[in-house]
C-alpha positions, 0 to 999 in steps of 0.5 A: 722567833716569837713566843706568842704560840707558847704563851697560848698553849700554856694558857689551856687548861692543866697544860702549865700545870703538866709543864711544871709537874713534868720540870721538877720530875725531870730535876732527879733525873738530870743531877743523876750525872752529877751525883754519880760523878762526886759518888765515884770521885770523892768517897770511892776514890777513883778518877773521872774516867772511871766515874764516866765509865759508870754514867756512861753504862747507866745511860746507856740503857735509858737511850733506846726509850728516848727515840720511841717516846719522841713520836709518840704524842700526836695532837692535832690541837697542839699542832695549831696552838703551836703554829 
């Protein structure tokens, strides 16, 4: 898989820039998981089933979203800088 399509793209204007923005937007979000683990392991006291069961219920409801947003960006631009 040649990397030249990504080299391109990140060359338009603002596009690294919205790239790297995006990365360390997205840094809370991912160590949430962690996070709440340790929280419910260490000072509640309670067990990794029970720190599971507080993820799972936290993720749960930002599942749906996900799928909408997938489709959402059309660009036929992007569509050729990438192929």
């Amino acid at each position: 898989m040649s990397l030249a399509p990504y080299g391109r793209l990140l060359r338009r204007p603002a596009v690294l820039r919205l790239v790297l923005v995006a990365l360390v937007a997205r840094v809370p979000n991912a160590s949430l998981g962690v996070v709440v683990t340790l929280h419910v392991v260490g000072p509640l006291g309670k067990g990794y089933a029970q720190a599971g069961l507080v993820e799972a219920s936290a993720t749960k409801p930002t599942a749906p979203g996900a799928a909408a947003d997938r489709d959402r960006i059309e660009s036929p631009e992007l569509d050729r800088d990438l192929s």
